[in-house]
C-alpha positions in Angstrom: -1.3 1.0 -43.7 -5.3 1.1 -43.4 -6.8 4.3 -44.7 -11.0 4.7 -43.9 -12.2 8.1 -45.4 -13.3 10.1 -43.1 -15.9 13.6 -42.7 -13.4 16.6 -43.5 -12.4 18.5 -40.4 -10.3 21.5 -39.7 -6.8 21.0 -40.4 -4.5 20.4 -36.7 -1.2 21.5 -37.1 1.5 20.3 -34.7 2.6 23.4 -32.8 5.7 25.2 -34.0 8.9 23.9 -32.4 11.4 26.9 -30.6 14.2 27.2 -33.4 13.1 29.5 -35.3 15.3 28.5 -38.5 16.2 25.0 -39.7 17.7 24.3 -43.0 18.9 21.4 -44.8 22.5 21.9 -42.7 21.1 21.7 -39.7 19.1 18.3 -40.5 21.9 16.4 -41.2 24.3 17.9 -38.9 21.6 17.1 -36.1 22.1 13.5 -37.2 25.4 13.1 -38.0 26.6 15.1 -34.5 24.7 14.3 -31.7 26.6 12.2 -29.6 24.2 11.4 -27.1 24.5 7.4 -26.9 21.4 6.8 -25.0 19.2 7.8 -28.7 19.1 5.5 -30.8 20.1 6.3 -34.9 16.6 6.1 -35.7 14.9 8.5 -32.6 17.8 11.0 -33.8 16.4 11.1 -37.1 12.9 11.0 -36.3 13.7 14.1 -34.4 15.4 15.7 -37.1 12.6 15.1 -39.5 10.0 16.3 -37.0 11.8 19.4 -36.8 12.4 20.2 -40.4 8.6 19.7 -40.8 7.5 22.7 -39.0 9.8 24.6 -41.1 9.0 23.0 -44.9 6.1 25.4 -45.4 3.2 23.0 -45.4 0.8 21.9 -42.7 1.7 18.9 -40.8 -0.7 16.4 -40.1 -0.2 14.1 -36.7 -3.6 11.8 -38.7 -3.2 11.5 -42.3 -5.8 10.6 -42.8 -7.2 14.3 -42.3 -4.7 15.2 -45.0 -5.7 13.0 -47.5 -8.9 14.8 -48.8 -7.3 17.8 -49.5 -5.8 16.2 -52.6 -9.1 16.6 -55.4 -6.4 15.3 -58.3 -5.1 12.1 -59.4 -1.6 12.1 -58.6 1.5 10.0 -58.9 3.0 8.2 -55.6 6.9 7.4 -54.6 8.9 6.2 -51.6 11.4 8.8 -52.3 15.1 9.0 -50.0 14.6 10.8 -47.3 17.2 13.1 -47.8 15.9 14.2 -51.1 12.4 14.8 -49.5 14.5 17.3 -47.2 16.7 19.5 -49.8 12.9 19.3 -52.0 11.1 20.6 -48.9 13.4 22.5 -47.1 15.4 24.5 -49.8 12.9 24.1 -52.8 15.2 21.8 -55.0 13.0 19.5 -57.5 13.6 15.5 -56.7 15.2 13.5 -59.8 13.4 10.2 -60.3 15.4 7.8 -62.3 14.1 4.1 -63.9 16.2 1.1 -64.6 14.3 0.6 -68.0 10.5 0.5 -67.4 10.7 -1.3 -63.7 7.5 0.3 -61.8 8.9 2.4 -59.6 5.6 5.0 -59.0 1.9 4.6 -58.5 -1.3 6.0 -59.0 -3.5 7.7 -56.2 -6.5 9.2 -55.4 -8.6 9.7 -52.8 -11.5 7.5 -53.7 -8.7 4.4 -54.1 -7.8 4.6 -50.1 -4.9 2.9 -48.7 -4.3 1.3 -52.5 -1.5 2.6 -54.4 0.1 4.4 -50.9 0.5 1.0 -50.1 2.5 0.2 -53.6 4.6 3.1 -52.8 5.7 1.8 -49.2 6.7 -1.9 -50.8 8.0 -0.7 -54.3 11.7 0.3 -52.9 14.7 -0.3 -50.4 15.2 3.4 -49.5 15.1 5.0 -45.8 17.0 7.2 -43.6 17.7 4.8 -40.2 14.2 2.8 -40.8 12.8 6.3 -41.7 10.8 6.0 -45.1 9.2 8.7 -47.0 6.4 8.6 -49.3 5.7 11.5 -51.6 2.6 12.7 -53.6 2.9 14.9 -56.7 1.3 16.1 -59.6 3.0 14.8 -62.9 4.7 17.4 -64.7 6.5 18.4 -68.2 10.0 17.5 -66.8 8.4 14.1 -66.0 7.8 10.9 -68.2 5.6 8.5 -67.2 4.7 5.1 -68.6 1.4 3.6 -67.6 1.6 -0.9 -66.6 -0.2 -1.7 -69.6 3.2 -0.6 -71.4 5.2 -2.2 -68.9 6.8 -5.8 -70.2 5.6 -8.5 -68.0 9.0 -9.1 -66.8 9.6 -12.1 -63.9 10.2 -9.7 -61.2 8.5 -6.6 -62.7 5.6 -6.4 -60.2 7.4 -7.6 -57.3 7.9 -5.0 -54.1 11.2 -4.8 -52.1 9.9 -6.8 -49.6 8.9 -9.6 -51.7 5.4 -8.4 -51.6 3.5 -8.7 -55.1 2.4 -5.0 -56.6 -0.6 -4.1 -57.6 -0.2 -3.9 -61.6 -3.5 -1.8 -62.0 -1.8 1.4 -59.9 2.5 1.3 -60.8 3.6 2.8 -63.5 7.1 3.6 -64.6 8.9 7.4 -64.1 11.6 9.2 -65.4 12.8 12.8 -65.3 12.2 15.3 -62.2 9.7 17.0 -60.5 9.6 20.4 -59.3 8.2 21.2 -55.6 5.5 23.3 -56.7 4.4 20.0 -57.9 4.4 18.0 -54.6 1.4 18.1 -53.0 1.9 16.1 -49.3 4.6 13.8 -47.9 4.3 10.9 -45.5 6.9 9.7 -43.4 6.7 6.3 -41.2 8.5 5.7 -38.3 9.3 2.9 -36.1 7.1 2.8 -33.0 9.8 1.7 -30.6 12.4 4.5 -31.8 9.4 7.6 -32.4 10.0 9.8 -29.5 7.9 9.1 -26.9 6.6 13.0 -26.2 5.3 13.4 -29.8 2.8 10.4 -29.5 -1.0 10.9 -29.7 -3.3 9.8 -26.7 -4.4 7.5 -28.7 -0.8 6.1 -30.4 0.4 5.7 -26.8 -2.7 3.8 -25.5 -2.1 1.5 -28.9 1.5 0.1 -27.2 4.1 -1.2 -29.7 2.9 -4.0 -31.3 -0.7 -4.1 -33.2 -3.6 -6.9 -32.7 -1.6 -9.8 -35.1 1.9 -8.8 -32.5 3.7 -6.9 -35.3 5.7 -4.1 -35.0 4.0 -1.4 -35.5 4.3 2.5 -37.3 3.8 6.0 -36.5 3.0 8.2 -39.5 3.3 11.9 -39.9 2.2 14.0 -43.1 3.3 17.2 -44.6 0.8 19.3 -47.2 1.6 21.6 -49.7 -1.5 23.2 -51.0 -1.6 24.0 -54.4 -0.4 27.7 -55.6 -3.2 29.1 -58.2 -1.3 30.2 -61.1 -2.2 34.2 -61.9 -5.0 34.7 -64.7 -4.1 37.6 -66.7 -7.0 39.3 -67.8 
């Protein structure tokens, strides 16, 4: 995925969908019982995820790359199951993150380190609803451990991404414990091109066609924010 900062413009919400409530029931009922056989698994859940989206309480971003700068932290990112992402965003439940030992299984991001570390997060696991994956941003918390790579053994393997791709060591780090969603600050989903439905593509995602300049497959990428809630000063 390339990022390129870019000059800060006003946020452009997708427009709200018409049903006017959508909880975690409805997400995975919407999968798991539309029978229409002309959509394919994937489209159905690309749909389902779109839909939730209006309803998680955040913005959504159709460029995330506008969504990006809103994050002035350093933060901790995670491809994170999709259904997870959902009961975090829709119902407020926090997401347990669990480690086999110290394997990297987050990384480190912020703004000024682009694409890098996002692009651990994609490769670092196996995880996705119907080729669906879900990346999410958060703040490190109390209920959270975190070991840094430099106290990661060098273990064959260690560094190694799900798709066989190496990591880069400088940004994993290991995580155990949950995190509350107050804590999250944006998620990023990636869908297949060919199953995205058609009347949510951009002008420009729709002149792009389905493959990119090399002839892969390419993505569609939509973004959720959560701005930050200012804690109360008591005075």
């Amino acid at each position: 995925m390339e990022f390129t900062p870019r000059p800060q413009e006003a946020p452009q919400p997708l427009p709200s969908m018409s049903k006017d409530n959508f909880g975690l029931h409805d997400f995975f009922t919407y999968i798991e019982e539309d029978k229409d056989r002309e959509a394919s698994e994937t489209k159905k859940t690309a749909h389902a995820v779109l839909e939730a989206l209006h309803h998680a309480g955040g913005v959504v971003y159709q460029d995330v790359a506008e969504m990006y700068p809103l994050v002035h932290e350093k933060i901790l990112v995670r491809r994170e199951d999709v259904g997870k992402v959902m009961e975090s965003a829709l119902e407020g439940a926090p997401i347990e993150i669990t480690a086999r030992g110290l394997r990297p299984n987050v990384a480190w991001w912020e703004l000024s380190h682009g694409s890098d570390g996002l692009k651990n997060a994609f490769l670092e696991g196996h995880t996705h609803m119907n080729g669906v994956v879900s990346v999410v941003g958060f703040e490190p918390g109390e209920s959270l451990v975190v070991t840094d790579q430099k106290d990661i053994p060098d273990e064959p393997d260690a560094f190694v991404g799900a798709n066989g791709s190496v990591l880069d060591r400088h940004f994993v780090a290991s995580a155990h414990g949950t995190t509350p969603h107050e804590n999250i600050r944006f998620v990023v989903f990636r869908f297949p091109y060919e199953h995205f439905p058609e009347e949510e593509l951009t002008d420009d995602e729709v002149e792009g066609g389905e493959k990119n300049l090399h002839g892969d497959a390419r993505y569609v990428f939509r973004g959720v924010y959560f701005p930050k809630k200012e804690t109360e000063t008591i005075h």
